[in-house]
Jmol script that loads the backbone (N, CA, C; Angstrom):
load data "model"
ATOM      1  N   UNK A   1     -18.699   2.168 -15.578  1.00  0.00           N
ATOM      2  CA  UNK A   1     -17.824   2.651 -16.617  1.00  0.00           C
ATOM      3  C   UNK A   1     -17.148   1.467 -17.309  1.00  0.00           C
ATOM      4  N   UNK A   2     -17.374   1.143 -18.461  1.00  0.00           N
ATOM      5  CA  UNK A   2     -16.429   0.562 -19.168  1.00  0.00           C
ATOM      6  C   UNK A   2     -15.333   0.952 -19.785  1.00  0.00           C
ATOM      7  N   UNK A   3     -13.871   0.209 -19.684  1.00  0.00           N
ATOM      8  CA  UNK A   3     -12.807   0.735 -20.269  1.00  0.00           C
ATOM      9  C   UNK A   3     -12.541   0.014 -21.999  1.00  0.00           C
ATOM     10  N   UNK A   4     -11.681   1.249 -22.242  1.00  0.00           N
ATOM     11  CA  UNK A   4     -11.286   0.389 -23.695  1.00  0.00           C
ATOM     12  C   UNK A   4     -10.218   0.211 -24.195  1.00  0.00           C
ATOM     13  N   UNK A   5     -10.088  -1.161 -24.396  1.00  0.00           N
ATOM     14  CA  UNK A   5      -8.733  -2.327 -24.486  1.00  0.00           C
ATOM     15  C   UNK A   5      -7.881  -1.636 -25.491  1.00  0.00           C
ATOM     16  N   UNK A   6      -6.265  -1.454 -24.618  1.00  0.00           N
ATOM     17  CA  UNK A   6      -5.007  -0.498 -25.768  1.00  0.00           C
ATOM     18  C   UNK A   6      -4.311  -2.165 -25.473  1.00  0.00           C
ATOM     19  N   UNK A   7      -2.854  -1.676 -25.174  1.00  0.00           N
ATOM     20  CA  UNK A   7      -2.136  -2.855 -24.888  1.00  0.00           C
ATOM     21  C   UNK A   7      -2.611  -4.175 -24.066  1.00  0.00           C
ATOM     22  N   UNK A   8      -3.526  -3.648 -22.764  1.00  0.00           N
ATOM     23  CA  UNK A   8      -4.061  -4.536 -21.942  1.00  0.00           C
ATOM     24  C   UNK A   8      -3.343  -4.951 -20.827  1.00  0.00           C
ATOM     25  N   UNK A   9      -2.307  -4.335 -20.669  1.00  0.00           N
ATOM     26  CA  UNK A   9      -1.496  -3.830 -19.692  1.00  0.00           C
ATOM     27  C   UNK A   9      -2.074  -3.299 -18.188  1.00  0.00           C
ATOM     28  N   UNK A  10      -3.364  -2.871 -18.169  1.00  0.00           N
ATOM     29  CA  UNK A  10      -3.525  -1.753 -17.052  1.00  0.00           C
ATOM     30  C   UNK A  10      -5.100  -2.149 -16.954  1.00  0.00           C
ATOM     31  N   UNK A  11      -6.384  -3.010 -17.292  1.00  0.00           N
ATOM     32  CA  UNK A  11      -7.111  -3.599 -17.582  1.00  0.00           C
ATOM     33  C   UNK A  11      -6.918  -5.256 -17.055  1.00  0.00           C
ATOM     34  N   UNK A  12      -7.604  -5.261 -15.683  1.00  0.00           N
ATOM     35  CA  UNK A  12      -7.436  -6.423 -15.031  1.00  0.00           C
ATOM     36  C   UNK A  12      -8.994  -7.214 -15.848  1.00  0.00           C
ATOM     37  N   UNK A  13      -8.152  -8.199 -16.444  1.00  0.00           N
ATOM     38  CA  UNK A  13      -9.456  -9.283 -17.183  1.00  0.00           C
ATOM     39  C   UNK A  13     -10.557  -9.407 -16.529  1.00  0.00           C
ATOM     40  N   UNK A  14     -10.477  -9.668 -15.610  1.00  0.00           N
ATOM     41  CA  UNK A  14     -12.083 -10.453 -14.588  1.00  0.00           C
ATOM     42  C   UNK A  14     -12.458  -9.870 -14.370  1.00  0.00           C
ATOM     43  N   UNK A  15     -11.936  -8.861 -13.535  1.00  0.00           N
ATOM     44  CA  UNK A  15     -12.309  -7.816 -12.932  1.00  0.00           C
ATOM     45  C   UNK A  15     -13.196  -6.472 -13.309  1.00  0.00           C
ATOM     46  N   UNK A  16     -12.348  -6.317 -14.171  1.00  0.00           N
ATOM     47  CA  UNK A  16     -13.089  -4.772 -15.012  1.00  0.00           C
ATOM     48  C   UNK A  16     -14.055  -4.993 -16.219  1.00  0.00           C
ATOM     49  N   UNK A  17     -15.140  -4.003 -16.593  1.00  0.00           N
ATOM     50  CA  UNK A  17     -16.022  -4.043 -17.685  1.00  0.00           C
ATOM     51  C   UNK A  17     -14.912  -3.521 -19.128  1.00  0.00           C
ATOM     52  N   UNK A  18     -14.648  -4.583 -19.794  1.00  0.00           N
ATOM     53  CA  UNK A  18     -14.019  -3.990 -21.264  1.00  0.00           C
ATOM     54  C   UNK A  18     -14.878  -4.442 -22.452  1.00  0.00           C
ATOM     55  N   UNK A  19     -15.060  -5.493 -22.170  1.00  0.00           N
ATOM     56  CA  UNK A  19     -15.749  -6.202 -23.231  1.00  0.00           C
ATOM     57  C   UNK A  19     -17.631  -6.506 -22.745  1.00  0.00           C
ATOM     58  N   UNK A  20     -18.256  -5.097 -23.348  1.00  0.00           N
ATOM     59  CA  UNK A  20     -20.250  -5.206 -23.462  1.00  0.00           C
ATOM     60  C   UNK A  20     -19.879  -4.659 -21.746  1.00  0.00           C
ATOM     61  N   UNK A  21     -21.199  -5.114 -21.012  1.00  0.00           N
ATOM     62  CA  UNK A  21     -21.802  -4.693 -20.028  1.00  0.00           C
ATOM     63  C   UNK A  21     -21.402  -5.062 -18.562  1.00  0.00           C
ATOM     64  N   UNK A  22     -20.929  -6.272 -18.899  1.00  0.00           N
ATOM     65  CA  UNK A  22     -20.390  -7.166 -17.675  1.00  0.00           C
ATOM     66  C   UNK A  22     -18.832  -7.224 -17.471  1.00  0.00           C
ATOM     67  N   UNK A  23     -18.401  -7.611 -16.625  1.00  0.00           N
ATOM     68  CA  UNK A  23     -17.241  -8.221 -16.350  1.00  0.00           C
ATOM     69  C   UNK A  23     -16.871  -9.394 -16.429  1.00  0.00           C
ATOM     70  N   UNK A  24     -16.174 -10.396 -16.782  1.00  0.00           N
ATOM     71  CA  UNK A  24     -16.106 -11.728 -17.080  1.00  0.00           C
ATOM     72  C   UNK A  24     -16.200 -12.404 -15.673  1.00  0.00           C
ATOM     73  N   UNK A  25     -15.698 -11.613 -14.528  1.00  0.00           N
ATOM     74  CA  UNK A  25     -15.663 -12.553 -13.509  1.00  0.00           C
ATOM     75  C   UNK A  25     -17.397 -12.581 -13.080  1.00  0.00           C
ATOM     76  N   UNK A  26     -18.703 -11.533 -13.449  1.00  0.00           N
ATOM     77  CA  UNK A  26     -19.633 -11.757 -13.618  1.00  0.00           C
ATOM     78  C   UNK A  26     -20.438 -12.310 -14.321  1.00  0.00           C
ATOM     79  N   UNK A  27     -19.982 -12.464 -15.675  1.00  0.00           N
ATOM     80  CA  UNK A  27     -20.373 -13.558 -16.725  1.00  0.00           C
ATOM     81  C   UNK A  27     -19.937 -15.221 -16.697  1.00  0.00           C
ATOM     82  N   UNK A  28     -18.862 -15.560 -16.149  1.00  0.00           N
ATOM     83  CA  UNK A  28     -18.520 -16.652 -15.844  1.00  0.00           C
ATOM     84  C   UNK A  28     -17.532 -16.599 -14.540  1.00  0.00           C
ATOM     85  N   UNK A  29     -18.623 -16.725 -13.551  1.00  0.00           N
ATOM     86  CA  UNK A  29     -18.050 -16.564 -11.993  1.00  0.00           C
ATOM     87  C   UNK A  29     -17.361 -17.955 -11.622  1.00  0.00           C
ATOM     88  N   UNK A  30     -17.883 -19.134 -11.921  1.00  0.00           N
ATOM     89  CA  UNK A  30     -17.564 -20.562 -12.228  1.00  0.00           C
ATOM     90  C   UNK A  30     -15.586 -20.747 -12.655  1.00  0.00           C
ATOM     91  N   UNK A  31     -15.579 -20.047 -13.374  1.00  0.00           N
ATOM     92  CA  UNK A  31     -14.425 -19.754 -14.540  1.00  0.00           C
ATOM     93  C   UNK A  31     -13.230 -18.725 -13.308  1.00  0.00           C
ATOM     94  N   UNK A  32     -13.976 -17.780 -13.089  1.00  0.00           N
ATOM     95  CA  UNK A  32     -13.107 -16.957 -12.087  1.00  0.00           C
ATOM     96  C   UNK A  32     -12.420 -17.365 -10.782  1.00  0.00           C
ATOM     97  N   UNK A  33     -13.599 -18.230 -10.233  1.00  0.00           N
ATOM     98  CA  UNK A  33     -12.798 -18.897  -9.159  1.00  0.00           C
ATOM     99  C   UNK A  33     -12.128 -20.107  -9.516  1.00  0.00           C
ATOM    100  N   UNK A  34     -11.895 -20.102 -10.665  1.00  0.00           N
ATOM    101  CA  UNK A  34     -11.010 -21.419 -10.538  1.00  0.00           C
ATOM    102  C   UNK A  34      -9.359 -20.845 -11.705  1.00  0.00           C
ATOM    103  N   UNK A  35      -9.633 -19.706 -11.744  1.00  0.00           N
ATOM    104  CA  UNK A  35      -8.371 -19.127 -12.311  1.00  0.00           C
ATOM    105  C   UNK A  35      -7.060 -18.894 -11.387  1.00  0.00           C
ATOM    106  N   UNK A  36      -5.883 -19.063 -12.218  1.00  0.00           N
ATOM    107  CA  UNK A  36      -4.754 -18.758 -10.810  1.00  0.00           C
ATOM    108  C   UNK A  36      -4.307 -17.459 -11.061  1.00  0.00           C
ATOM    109  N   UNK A  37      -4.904 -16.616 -12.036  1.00  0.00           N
ATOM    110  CA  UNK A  37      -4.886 -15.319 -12.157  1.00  0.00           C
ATOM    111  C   UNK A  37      -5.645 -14.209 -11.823  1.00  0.00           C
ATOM    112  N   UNK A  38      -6.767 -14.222 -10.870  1.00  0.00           N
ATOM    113  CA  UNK A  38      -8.011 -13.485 -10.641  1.00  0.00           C
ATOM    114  C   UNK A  38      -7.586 -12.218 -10.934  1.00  0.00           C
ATOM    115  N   UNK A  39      -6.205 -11.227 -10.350  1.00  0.00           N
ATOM    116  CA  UNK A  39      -6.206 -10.096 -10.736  1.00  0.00           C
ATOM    117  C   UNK A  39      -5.545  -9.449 -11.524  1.00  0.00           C
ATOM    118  N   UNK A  40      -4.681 -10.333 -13.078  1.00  0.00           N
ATOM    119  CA  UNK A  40      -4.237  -9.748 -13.885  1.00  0.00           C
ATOM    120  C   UNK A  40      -4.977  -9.514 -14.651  1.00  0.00           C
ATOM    121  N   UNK A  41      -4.148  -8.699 -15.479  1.00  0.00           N
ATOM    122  CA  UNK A  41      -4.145  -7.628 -16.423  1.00  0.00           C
ATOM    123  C   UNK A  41      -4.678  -8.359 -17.448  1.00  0.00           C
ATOM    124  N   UNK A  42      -5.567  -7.810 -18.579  1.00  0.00           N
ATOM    125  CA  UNK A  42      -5.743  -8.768 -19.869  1.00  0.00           C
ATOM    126  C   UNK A  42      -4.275  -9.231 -20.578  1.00  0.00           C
ATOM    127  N   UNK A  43      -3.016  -8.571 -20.793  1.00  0.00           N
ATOM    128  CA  UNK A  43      -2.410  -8.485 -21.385  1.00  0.00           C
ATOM    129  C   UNK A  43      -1.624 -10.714 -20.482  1.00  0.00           C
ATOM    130  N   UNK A  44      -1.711 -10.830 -19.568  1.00  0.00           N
ATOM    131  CA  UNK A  44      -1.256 -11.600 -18.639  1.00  0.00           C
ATOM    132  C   UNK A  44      -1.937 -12.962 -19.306  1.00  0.00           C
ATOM    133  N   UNK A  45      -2.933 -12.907 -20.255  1.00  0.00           N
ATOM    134  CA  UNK A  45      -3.840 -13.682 -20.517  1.00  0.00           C
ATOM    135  C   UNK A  45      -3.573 -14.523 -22.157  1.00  0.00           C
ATOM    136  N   UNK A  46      -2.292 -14.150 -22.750  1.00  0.00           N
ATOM    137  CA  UNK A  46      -2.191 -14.549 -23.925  1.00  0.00           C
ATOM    138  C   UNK A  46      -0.827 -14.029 -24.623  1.00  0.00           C
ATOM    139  N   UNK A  47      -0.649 -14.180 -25.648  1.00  0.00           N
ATOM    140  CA  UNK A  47       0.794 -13.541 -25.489  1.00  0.00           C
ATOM    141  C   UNK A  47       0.797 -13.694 -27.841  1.00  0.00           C
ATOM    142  N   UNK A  48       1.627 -12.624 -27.997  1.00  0.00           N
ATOM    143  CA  UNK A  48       1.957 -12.211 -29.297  1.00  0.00           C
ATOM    144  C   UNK A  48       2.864 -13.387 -30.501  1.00  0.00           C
ATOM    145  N   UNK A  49       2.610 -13.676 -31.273  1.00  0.00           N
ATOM    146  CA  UNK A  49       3.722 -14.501 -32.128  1.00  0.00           C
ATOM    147  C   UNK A  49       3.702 -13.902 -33.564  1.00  0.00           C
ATOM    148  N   UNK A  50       4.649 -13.706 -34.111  1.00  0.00           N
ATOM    149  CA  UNK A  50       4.194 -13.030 -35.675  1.00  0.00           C
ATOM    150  C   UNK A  50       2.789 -12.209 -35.877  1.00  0.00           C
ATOM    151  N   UNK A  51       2.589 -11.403 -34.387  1.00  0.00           N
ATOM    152  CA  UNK A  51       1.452 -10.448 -34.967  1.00  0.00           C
ATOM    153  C   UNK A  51      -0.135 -11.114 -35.032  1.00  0.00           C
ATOM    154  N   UNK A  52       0.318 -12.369 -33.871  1.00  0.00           N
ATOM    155  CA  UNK A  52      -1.005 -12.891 -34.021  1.00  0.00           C
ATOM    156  C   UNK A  52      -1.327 -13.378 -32.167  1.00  0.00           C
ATOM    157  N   UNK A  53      -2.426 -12.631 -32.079  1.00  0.00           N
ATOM    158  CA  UNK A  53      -2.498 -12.753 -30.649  1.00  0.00           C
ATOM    159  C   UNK A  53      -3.413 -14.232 -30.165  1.00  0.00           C
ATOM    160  N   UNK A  54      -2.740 -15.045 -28.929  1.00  0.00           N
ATOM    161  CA  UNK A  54      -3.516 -16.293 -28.875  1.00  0.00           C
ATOM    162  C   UNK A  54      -3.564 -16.235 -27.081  1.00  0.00           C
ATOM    163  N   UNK A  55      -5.149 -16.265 -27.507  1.00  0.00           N
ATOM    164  CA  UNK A  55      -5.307 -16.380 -25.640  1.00  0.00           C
ATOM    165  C   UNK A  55      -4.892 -17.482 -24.979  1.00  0.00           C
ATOM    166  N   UNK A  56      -4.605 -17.609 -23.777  1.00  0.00           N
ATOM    167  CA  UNK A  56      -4.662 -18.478 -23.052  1.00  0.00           C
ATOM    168  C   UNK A  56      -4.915 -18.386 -21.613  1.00  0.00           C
ATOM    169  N   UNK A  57      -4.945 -19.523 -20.906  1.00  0.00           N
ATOM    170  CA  UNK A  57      -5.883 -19.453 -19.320  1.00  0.00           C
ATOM    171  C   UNK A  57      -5.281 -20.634 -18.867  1.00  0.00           C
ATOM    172  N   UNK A  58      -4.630 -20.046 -16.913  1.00  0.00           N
ATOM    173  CA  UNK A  58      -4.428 -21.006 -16.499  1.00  0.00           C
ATOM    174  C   UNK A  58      -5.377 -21.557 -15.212  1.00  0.00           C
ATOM    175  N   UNK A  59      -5.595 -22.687 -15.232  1.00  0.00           N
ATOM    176  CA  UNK A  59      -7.103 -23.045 -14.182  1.00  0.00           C
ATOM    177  C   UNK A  59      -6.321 -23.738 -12.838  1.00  0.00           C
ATOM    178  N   UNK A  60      -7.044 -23.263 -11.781  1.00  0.00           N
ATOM    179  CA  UNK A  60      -6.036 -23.880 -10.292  1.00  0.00           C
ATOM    180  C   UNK A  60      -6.540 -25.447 -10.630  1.00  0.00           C
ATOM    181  N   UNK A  61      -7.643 -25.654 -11.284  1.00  0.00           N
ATOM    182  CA  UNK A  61      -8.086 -27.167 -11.027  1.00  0.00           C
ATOM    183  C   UNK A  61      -8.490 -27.720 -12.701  1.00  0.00           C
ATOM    184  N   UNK A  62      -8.559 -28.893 -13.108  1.00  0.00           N
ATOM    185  CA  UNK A  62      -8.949 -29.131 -14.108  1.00  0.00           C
ATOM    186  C   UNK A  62     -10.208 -29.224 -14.114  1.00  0.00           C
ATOM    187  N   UNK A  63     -10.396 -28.275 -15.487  1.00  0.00           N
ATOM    188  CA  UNK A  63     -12.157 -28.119 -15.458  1.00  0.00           C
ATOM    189  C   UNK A  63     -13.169 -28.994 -15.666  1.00  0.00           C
ATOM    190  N   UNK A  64     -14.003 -29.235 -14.889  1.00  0.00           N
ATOM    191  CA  UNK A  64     -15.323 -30.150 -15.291  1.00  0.00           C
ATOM    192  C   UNK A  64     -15.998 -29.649 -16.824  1.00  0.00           C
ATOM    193  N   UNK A  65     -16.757 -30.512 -16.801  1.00  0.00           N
ATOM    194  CA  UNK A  65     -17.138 -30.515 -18.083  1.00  0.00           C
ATOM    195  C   UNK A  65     -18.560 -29.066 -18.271  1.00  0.00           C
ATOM    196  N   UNK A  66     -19.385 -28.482 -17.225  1.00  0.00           N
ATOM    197  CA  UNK A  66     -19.876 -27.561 -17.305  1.00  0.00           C
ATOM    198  C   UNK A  66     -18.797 -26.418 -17.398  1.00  0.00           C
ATOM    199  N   UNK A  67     -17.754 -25.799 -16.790  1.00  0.00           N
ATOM    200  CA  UNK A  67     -16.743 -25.565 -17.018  1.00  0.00           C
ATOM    201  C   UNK A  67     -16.409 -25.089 -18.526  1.00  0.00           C
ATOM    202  N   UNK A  68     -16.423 -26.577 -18.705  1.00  0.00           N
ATOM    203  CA  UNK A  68     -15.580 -26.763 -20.170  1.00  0.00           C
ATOM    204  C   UNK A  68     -16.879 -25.710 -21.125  1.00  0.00           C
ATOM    205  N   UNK A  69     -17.717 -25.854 -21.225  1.00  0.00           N
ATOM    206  CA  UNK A  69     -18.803 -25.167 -22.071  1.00  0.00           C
ATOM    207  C   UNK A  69     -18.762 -23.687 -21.672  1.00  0.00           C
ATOM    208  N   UNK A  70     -18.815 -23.055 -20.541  1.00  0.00           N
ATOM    209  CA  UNK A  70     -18.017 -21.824 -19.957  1.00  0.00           C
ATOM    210  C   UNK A  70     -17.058 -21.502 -20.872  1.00  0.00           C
ATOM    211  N   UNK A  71     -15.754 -22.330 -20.509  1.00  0.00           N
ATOM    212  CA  UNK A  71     -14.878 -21.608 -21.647  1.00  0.00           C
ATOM    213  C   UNK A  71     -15.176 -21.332 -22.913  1.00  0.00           C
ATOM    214  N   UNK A  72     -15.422 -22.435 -23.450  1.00  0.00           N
ATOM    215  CA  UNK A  72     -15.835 -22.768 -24.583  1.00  0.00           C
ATOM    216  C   UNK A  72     -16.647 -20.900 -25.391  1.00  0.00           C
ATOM    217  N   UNK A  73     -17.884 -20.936 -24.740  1.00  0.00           N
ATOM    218  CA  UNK A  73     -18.742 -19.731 -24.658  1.00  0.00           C
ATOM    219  C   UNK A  73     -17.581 -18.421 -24.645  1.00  0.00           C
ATOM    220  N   UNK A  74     -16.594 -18.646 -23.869  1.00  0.00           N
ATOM    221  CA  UNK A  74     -15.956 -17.314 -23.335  1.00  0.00           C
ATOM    222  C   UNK A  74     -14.970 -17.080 -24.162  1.00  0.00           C
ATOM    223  N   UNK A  75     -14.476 -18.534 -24.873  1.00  0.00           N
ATOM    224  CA  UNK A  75     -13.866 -18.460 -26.096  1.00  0.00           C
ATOM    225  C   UNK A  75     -14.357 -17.957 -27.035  1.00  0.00           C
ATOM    226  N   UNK A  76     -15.585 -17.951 -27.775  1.00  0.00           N
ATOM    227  CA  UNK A  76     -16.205 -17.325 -28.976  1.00  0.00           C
ATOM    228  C   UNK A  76     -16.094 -15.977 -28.446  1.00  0.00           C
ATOM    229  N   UNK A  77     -16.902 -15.454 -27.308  1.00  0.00           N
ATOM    230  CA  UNK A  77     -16.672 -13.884 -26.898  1.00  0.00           C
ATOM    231  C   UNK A  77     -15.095 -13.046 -27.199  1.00  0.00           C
ATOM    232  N   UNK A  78     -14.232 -13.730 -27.336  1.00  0.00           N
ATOM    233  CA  UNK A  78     -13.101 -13.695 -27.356  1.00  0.00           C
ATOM    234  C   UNK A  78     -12.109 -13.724 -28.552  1.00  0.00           C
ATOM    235  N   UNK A  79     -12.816 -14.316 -29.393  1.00  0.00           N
ATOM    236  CA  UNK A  79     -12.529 -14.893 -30.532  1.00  0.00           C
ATOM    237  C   UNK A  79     -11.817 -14.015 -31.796  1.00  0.00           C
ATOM    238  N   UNK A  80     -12.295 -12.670 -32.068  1.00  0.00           N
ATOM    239  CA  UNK A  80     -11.888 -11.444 -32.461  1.00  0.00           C
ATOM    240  C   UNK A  80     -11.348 -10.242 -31.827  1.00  0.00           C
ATOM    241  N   UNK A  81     -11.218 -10.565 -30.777  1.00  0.00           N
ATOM    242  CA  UNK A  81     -10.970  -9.456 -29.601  1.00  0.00           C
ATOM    243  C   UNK A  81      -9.094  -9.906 -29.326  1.00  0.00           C
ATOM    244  N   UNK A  82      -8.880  -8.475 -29.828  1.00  0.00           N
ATOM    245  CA  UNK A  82      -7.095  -8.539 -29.248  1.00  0.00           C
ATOM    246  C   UNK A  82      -6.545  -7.507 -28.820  1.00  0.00           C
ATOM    247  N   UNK A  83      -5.645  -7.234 -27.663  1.00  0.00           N
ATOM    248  CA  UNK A  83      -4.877  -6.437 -27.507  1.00  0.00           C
ATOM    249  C   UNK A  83      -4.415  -5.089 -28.350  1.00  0.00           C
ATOM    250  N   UNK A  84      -4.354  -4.000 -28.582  1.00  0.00           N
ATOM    251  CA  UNK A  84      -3.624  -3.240 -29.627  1.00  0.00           C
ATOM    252  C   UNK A  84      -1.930  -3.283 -28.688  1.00  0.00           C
ATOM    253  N   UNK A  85      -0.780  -3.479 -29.696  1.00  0.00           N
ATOM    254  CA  UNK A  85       0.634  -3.395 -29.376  1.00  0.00           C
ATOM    255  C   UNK A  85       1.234  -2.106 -28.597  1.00  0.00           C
ATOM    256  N   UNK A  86       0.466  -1.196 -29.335  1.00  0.00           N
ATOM    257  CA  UNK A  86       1.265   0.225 -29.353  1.00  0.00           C
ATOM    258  C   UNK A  86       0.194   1.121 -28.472  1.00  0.00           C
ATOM    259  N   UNK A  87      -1.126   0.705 -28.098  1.00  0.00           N
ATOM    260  CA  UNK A  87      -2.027   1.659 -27.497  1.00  0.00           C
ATOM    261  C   UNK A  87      -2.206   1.587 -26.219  1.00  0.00           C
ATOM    262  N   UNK A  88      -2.599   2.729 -25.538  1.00  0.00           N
ATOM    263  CA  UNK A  88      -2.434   2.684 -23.949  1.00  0.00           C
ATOM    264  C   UNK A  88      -4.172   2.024 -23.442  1.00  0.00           C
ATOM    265  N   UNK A  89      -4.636   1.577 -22.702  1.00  0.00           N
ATOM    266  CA  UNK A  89      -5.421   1.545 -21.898  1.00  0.00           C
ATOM    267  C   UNK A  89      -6.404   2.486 -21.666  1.00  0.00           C
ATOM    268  N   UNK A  90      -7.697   2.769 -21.313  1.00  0.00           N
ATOM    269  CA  UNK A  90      -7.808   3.846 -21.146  1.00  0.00           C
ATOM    270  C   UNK A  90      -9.893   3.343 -20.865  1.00  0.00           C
TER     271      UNK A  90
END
end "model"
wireframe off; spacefill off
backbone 0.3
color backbone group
């Protein structure tokens, strides 16, 4: 079952299918274990300024450079994809 992204509140990032077929912690498993967040919420992952949502990620270790292309990749996937303010989870 895939869910679909409201606030992002209730939608653990890695964990759950929101975004296509996979889960991110299955698309970039590399990336997952080296997060200090494995089981938050998408919403935990970026934060609001004038209506403009900007991801961010914190890593237990600084990333190597295969890594770095991981993000990189997980960044474009990401790239148009935001939170709704006012919508629930679901």
């Amino acid at each position: 079952m895939c869910n679909v992204l409201g606030s992002g509140n209730l939608i653990r990032f890695w964990q759950e299918r929101w975004l296509g077929h996979e889960s991110f912690m299955n698309l970039f498993p590399q990336l997952y274990a080296k997060s200090l967040q494995p089981d938050a919420p998408i919403a935990a992952f970026g934060s609001w300024s004038d209506d403009i949502w900007t991801w961010s990620f914190d890593w237990a270790v600084e990333l190597a450079r295969d890594d770095m292309d991981a993000a990189t990749e997980m960044s474009i996937l990401l790239a148009d994809i935001r939170p709704k303010k006012e919508c629930l989870d679901h």
